[in-house]
matplotlib code that plots the C-alpha trace (Angstrom):
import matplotlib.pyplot as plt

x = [2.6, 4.5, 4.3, 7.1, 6.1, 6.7, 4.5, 1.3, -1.3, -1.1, -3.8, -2.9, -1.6, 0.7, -1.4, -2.6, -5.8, -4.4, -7.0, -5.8, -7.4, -6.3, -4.4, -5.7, -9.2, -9.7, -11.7, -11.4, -9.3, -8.6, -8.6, -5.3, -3.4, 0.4, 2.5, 5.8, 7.6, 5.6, 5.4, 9.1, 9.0, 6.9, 8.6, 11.5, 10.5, 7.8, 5.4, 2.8, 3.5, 0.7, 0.7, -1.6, -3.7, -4.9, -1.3, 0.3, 3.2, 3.9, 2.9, 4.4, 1.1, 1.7, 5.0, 3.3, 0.6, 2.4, -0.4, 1.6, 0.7, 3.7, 3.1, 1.8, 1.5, 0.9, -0.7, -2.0, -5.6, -5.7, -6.1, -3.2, -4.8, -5.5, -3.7, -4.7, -2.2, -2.1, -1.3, -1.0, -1.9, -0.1, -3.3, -6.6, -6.8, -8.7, -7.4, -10.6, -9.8, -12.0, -10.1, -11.2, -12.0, -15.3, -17.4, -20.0, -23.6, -25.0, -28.6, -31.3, -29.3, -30.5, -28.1, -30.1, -31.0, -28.0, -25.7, -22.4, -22.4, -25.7, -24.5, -23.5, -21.9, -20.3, -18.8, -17.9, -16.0, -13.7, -12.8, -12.4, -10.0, -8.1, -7.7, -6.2, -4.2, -2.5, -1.9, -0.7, 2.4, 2.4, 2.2, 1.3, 2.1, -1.0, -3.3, -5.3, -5.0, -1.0, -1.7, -3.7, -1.1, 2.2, 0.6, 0.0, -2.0, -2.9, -4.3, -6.4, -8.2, -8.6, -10.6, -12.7, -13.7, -14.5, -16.4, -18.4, -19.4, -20.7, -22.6, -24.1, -25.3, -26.2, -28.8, -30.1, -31.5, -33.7, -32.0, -30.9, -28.9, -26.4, -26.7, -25.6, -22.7, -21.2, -21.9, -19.8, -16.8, -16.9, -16.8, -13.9, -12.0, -12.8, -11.3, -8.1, -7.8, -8.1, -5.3, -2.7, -3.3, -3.4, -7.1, -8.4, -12.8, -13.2, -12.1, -15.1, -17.5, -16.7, -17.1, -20.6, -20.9, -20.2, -22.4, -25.6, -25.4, -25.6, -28.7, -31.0, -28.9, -29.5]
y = [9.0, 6.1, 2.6, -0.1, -3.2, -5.3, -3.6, -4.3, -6.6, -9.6, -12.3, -15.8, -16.4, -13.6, -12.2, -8.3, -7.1, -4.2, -2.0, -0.9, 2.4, 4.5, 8.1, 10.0, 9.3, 7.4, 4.4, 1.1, -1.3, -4.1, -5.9, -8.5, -9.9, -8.7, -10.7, -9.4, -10.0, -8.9, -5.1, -5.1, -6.1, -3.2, -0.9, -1.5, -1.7, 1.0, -1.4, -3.7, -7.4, -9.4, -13.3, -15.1, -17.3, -20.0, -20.1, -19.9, -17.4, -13.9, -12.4, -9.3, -7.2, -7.0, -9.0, -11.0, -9.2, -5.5, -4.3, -3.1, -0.8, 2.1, 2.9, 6.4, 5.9, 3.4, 3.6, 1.4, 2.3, 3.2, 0.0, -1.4, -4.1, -3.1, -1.4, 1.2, 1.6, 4.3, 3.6, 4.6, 1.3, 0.7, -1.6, -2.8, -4.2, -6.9, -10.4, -10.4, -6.9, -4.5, -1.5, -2.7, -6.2, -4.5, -4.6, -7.3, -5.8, -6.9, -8.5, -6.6, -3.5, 0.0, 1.3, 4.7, 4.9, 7.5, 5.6, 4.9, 1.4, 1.7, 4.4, 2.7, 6.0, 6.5, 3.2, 3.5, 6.7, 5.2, 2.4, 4.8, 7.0, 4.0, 2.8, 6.4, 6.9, 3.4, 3.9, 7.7, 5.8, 2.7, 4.0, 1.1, 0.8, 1.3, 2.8, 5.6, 7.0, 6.5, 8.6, 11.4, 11.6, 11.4, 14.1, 16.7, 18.6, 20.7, 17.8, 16.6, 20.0, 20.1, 16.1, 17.3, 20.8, 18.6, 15.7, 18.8, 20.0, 16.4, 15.7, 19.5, 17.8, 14.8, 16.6, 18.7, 15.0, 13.0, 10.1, 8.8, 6.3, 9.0, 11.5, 8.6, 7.5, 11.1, 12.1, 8.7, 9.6, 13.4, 11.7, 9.7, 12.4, 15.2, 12.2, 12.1, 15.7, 15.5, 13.1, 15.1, 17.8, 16.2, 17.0, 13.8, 13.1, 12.8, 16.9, 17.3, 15.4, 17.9, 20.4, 19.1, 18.3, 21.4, 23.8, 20.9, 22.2, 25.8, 24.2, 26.9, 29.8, 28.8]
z = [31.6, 29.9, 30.4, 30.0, 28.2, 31.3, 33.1, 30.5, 31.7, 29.4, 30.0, 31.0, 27.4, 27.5, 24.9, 25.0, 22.5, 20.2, 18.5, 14.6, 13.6, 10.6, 11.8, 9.3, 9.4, 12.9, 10.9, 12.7, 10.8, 13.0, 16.2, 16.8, 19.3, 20.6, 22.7, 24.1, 20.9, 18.7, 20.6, 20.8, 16.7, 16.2, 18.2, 16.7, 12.9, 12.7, 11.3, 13.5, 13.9, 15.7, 17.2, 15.6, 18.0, 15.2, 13.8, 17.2, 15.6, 15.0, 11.9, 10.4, 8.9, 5.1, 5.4, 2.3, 1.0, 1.2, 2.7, 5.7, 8.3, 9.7, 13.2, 13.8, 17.7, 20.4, 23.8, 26.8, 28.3, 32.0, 32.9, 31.1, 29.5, 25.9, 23.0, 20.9, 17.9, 14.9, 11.6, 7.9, 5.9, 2.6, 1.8, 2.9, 6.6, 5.8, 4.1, 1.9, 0.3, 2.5, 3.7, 7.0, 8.9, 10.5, 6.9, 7.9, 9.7, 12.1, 11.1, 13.1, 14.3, 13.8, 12.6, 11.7, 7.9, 7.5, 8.9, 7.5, 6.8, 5.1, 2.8, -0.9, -1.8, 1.2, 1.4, -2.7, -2.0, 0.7, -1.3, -4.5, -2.2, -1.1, -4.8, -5.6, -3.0, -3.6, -7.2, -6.7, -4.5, -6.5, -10.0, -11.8, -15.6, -17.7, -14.9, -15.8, -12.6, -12.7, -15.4, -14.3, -11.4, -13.8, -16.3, -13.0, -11.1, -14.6, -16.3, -13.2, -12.9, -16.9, -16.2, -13.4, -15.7, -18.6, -16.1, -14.5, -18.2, -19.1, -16.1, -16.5, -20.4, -18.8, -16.4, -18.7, -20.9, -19.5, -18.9, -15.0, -16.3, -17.7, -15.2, -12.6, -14.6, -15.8, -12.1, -10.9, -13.5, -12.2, -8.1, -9.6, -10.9, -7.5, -5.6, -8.1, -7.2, -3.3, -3.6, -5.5, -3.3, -0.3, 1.3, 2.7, 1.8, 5.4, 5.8, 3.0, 5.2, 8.7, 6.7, 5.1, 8.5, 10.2, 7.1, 8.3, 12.3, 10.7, 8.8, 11.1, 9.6, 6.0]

ax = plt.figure().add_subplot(projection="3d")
ax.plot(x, y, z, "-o")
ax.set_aspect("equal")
plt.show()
């Protein structure tokens, strides 16, 4: 079923709450506010635009910072009162840096000790693969990354066979410190890989995911 703009439910400030999740991985990047404009602006450019209730203007995601955001897809819930929009971001969600605006806990919540918030390495990998993605399409001069990626897919593998070696040394010592760092620069170097050929960290986790609820059969 589609839905014309006029017929959205816009509050008493003609202003409609639009939900901003990533495409590829579902993570929550945002919540803004569209007007009538600003879903006509993104309609028709790809990209989101939002109106900015402190500024009391419409703002064009990334239109400054280049962290923009191309529109995957747009709906209305049932009640036609709220947005849900789909995008790939060129950059972090968040003006502070974070890949997303929702980075800040709660004080006092269970949030389950496994939880993903609560998870330094979890958290470290999704900013690690949004650093690598961004450089792969960016390709800035004297980045090691750009360089992995310019050099090919022969070079990345020969990285993450020599990074597997040295963390295989490093266990074999008795030192934690080492085995923590070779074991980060061998993370670093898996992620390079899923990149450049195309396999996002969140298919790793299903899959982790998936071999855990056949944990009986193991």
């Amino acid at each position: 079923m589609k839905m014309r703009i006029e017929e959205i439910k816009f509050d008493e400030r003609g202003l409609v709450p639009a939900v901003v999740q990533d495409a590829k991985t579902r993570a929550l990047l945002l919540l803004a506010y569209m007007n009538e404009e600003s879903i006509r602006r993104t309609l028709s450019t790809g990209e989101t635009w939002f109106w900015s209730r402190s500024r009391a203007q419409l703002w064009h995601k990334g239109g400054t910072s280049g962290n923009t955001q191309r529109v995957v897809r747009m709906r209305v819930d049932c009640d036609g009162d709220a947005l849900s929009v789909l995008v790939e971001p060129a950059g972090p969600a968040c003006h502070t840096g974070e890949p997303s605006c929702f980075h800040n806990r709660v004080e006092g919540a269970d949030e389950g000790e496994l939880s993903e918030e609560s998870s330094e390495l979890g958290r470290a990998l999704r900013e690690l693969h949004f650093t690598v993605e961004s450089r792969r399409r960016e390709r800035p001069a004297g980045s090691y990354t750009s360089y992995l990626f310019d050099r090919g897919l022969d070079k990345i593998l020969k990285k993450v066979g020599e990074e597997a070696t040295e963390t295989v040394i490093a266990a074999k010592n008795d030192d934690g410190g080492a085995l923590a760092s070779e074991t980060a620069d061998l993370l670093y170097h898996l992620v390079v890989m899923l990149v450049e050929r195309g396999v996002h960290p969140d298919e790793v986790g299903r899959e982790l995911a998936r071999r855990r609820g056949e944990g009986s059969r193991r």
